[in-house]
C-alpha positions in Angstrom: -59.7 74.9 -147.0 -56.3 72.7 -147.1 -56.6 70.0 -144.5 -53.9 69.8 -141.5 -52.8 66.4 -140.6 -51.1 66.5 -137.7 -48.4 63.9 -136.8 -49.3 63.0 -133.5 -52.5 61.6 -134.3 -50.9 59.9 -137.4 -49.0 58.4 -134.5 -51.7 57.7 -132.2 -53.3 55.6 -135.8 -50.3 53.3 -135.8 -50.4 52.7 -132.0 -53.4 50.6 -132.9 -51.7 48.3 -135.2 -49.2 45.5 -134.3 -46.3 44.1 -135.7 -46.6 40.7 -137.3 -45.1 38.2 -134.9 -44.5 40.7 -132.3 -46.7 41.2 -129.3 -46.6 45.2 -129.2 -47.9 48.1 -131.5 -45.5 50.1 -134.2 -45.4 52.6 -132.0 -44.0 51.1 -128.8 -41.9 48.9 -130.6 -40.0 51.5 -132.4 -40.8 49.8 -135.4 -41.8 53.8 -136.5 -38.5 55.2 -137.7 -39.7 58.4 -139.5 -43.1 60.2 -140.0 -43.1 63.3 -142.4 -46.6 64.7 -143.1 -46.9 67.8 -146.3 -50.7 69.0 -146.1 -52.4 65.7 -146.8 -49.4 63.9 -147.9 -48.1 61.6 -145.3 -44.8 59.3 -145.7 -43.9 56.7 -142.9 -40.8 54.4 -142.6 -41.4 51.7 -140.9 -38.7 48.7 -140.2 -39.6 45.5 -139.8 -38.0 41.6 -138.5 -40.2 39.6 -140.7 -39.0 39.5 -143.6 -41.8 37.7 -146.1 -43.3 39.7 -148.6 -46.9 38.7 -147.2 -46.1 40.6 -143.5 -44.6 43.6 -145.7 -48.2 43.7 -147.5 -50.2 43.2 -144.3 -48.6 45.8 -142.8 -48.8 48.5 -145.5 -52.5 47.7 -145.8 -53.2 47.8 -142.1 -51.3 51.6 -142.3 -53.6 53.0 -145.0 -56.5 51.6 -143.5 -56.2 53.3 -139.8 -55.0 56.7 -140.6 -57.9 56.7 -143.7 -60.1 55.7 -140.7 -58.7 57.3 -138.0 -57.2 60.3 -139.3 -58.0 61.7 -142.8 -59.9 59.3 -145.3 -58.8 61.5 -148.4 -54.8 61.3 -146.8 -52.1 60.4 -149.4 -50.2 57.9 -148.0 -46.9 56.5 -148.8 -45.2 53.3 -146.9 -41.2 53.0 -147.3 -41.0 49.8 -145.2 -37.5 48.1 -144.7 -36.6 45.0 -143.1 -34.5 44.7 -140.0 -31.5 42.4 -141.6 -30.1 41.7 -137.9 -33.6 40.5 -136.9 -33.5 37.9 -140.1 -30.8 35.5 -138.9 -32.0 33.1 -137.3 -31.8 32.7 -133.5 -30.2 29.3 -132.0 -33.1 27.8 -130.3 -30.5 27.6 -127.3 -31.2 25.1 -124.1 -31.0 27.4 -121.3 -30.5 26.2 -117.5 -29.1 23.2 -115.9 -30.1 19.8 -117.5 -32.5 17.5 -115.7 -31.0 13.8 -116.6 -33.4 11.7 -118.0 -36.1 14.5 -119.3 -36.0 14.6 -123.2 -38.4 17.6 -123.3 -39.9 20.2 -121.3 -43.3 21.9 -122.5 -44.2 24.9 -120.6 -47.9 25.6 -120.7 -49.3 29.2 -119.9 -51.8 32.0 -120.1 -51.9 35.7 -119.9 -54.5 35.3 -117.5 -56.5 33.0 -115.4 -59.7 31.8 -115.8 -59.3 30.3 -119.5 -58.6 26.4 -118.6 -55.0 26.4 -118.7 -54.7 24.2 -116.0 -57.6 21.4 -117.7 -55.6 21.7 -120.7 -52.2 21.2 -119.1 -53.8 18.4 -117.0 -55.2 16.3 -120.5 -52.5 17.0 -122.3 -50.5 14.7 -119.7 -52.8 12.0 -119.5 -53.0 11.9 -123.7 -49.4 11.6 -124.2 -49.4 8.7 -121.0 -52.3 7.3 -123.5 -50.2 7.3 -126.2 -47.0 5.7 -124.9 -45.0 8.3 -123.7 -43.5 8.2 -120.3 -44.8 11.8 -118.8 -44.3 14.0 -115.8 -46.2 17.0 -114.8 -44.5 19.6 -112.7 -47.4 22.0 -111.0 -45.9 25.2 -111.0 -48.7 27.2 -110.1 -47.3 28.0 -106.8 -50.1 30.1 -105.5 -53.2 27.9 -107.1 -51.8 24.4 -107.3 -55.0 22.2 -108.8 -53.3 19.0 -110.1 -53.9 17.2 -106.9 -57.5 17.9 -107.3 -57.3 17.0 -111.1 -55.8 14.1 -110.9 -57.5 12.7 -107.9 -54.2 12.8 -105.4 -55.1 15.7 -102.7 -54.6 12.6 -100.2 -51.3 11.5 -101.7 -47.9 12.5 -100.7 -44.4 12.1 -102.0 -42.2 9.7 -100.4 -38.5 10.0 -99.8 -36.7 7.6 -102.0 -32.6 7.3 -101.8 -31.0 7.5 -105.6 -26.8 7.3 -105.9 -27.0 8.0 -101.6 -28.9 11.2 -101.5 -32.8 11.6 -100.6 -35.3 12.6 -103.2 -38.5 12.9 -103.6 -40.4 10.3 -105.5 -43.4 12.0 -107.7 -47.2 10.8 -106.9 -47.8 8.9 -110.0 -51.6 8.7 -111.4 -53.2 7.4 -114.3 -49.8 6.8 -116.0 -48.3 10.6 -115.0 -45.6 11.3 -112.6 -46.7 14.6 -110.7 -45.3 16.9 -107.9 -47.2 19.5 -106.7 -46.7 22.3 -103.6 -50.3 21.3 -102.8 -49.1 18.3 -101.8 -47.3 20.1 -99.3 -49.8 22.3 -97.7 -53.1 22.0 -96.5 -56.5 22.5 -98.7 -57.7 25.5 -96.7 -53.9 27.0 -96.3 -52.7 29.9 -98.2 -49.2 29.9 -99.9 -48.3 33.6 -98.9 -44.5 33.5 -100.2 -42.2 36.0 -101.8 -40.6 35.4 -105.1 -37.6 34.1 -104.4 -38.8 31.8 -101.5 -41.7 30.6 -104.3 -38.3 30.2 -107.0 -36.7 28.1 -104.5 -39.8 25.7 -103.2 -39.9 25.0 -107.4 -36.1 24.5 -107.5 -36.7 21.8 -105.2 -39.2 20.0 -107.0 -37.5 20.0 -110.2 -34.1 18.9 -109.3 -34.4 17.4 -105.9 -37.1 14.9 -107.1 -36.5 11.3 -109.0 -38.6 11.8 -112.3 -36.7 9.0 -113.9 -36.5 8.9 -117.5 -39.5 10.8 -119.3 -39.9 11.8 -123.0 -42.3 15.0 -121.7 -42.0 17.1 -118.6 -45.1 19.4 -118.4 -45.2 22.4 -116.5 -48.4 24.0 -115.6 -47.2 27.8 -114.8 -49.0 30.1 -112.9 -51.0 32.8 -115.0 -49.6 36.0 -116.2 -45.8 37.0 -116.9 -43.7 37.0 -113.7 -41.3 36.1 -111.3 -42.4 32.3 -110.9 -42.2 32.4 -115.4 -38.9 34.0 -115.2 -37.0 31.3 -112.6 -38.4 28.2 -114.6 -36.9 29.5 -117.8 -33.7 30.1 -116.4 -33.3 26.8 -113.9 -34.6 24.7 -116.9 -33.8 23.7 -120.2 -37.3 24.3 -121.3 -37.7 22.9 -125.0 -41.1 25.2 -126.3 -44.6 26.8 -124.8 -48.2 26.3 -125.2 -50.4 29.7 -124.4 -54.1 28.6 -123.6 -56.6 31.5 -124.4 -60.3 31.7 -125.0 -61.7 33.4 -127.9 -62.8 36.6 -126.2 -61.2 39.7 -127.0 -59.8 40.3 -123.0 -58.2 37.1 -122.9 -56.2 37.5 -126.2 -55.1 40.6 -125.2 -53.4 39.1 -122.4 -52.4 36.1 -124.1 -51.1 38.3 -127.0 -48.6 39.1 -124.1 -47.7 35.6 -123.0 -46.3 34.6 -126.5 -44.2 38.0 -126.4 -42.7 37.3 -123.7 -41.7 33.8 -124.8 -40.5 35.3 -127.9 -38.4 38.0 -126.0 -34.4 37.7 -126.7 -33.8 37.4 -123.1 -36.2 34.2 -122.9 -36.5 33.1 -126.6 -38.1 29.5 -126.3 -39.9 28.8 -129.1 -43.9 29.3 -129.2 -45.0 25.8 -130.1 -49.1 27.0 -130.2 -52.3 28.8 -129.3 -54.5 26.8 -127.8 -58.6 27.6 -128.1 -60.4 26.6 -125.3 -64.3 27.0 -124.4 -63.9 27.6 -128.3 -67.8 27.0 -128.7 -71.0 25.2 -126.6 -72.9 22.4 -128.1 -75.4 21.6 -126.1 -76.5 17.3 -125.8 -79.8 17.9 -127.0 -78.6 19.6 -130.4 -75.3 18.2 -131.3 -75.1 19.5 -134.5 -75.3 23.0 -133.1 -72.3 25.4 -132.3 -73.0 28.7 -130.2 -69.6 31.2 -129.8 -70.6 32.1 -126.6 -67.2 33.8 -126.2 -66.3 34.6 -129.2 -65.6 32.9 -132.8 -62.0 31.8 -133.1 -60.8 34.4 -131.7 -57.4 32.4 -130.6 -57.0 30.7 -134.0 -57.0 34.7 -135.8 -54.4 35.6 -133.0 -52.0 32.9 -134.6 -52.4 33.7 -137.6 -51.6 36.7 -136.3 -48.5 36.7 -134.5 -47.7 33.8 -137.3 -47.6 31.1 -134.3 -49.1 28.0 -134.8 -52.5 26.8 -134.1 -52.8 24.1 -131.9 -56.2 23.2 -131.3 -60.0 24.1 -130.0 -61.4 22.6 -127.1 -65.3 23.0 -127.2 -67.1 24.1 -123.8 -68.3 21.0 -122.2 -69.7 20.4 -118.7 -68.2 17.1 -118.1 -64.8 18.7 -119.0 -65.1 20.4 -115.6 -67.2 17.6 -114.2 -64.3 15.6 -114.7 -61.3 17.9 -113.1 -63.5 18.3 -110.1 -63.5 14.8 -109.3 -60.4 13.9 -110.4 -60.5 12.2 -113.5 -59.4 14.3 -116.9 -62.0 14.6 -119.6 -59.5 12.9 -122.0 -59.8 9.7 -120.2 -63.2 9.2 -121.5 -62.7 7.1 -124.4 -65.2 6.9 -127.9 -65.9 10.7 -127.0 -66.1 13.9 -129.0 -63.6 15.4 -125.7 -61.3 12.8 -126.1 -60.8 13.5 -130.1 -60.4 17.3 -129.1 -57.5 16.6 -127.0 -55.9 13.7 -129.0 -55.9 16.2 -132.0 -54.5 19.1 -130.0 -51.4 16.7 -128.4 -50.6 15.3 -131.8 -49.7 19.1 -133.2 -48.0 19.5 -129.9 -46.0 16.5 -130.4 -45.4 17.5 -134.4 -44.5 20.8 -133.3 -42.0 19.8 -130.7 -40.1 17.4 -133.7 -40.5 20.5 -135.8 -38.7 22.7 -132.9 -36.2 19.8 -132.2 -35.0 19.4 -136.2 -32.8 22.5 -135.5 -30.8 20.6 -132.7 -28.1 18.7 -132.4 -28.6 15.4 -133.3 -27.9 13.9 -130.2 -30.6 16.2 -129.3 -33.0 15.3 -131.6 -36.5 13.5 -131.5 -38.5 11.2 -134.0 -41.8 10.0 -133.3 -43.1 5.9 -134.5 -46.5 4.9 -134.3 -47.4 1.1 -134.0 -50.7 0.4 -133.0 -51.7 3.8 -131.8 -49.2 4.0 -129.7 -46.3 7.1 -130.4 -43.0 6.7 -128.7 -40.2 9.3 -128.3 -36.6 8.1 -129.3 -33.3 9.6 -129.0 -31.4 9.8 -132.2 
């Protein structure tokens, strides 16, 4: 009896797999131009934006192996896959939105949801690059769940008025070497922010440019989680140079942060993805320090890198005095001659690599280069 293949579910096969270094299936990214089935023959075109020989391999291999699985093990396949020679040229990595003076570079930190840590990492990645020399400010853009006050022991603190070239601005809390605003700093701990979008836009509008941040070689910005409104106003009030996405390793968390990078990566947006970011990556508990247990999942953040051809930035293991140390104000990465301390110097030295990498294509007025003396980096202008 001849077997049927029918195109739908040859279609409903590909839906499964995703383009390398895009964030959405072949299917819903039209990357499926043609699919003509003859009995058990099938022959897909598929057109593709990378355009190295080892994503044209991956992706023929990933076709036969879901519609052998999925549709017809015995199927005769044949992939005609082109690349998309528009998509090859290589986008300006353009500064979009109004320059800040004084702020070199602007790192925006996110994740596709909440939960994973992006907040501890944003808050230790600060107080690393204030370790290492850098003059740093952190800009708490989680409108609706502002924690830096909390993390960096400040809820008390609030920003004075300070007059710079005759007009009032607000002076950012400073603590333990980081400049930081906050809109907790402008509520009450027990109050709810219940704003619309463009009022929430405009409250962040004002702590960006309003404020006296001085000169800084990093801006961070701790967004809120998700893809939305509040993701959409920073990128287009500020010149934001690259993004970190924090995920943990399990499979619901990458499959959110799968969309965070895309929507970096989207033409509209472009800034450039500098990292994935593992955190909780394993547990290791004091009493067995040579043990690892995946308790979410085995690097599950480091595969989806490799996947969407990002790069890897880092694990940060699952450590009680991690938290121990947001909650009473003091980040982990303070702790000095520690295992923490290590993960997050290692993970902020491939930021900072990756940001010189990102800045090479620049002007060169524009353009960073780090020195070390002592331990201690420093950002220069060209």
């Amino acid at each position: 009896m001849a077997v049927k293949i029918e195109k739908k579910e040859v279609l409903k096969a590909l839906e499964q797999i995703t383009v390398p270094g895009e964030g959405q299936n072949m299917v819903e990214s039209e990357a499926v131009k043609n699919v003509q089935i003859f009995g058990d023959e099938v022959e897909i075109d598929i057109t593709i934006k990378n355009p190295s020989l080892q994503a044209r391999k991956k992706t023929e291999v990933e076709i036969l192996k879901m519609i052998h699985r999925e549709v017809y093990e015995k199927a005769k396949i044949k992939v005609n896959i082109k690349v998309d020679a528009t998509a090859t040229k290589p986008k300006a990595n353009e500064i979009k939105g109004k320059p800040i003076p004084g702020i070199q570079n602007i790192i925006a930190v996110a994740s596709g949801k909440g939960g994973v840590g992006k907040s501890t990492v944003t808050a230790n990645l600060a107080v690393t690059l204030a370790k290492m020399g850098f003059k740093v400010g952190l800009l708490d853009a989680d409108i609706y769940g502002p924690s830096m006050p909390i993390m960096f022991d400040v809820v008390q603190e609030k920003p004075l008025a300070v007059n710079v070239g005759g007009k009032s601005k607000m002076k950012p809390v400073e603590s333990y070497g980081v400049k930081l605003l906050s809109i907790g700093f402008f509520t009450q701990p027990n109050q709810a922010v219940i704003w619309r979008g463009p009022m929430a836009s405009k409250a962040l509008n004002q702590m960006i440019f309003d404020a006296h941040w001085g000169d800084l070689d990093f801006m961070i910005l701790d967004l809120p989680p998700g893809t939305g409104d509040i993701h959409l106003s920073i990128m287009q009030a500020m010149p934001v140079t690259g993004s970190v996405v924090v995920s943990t390793p399990q499979e619901v968390a990458l499959a959110d942060a799968r969309k965070g990078v895309a929507m970096f990566q989207q033409d509209s947006i472009n800034v450039p993805v500098l990292g994935i970011v593992e955190n909780m990556a394993y547990f290791t508990p004091e009493e067995l320090p040579n043990n690892k247990y995946y308790i979410f999942g085995e690097k599950g953040a480091q595969h989806l890198a490799e996947d969407l051809e990002v790069p890897f930035l880092g694990e940060i293991p699952l450590v009680q005095s991690i938290r121990e140390a947001g909650d009473v104000g003091r980040p982990a990465a303070l702790q000095t001659a520690t295992a923490i301390e290590t993960a997050f110097e290692e993970l902020t030295k491939n930021v900072v690599q990756e940001v010189v990498a990102r800045n090479k294509s620049l002007p060169p007025t524009e353009a960073i280069k780090i020195t070390t003396m002592a331990g201690c980096a420093a950002v220069k202008k060209k």
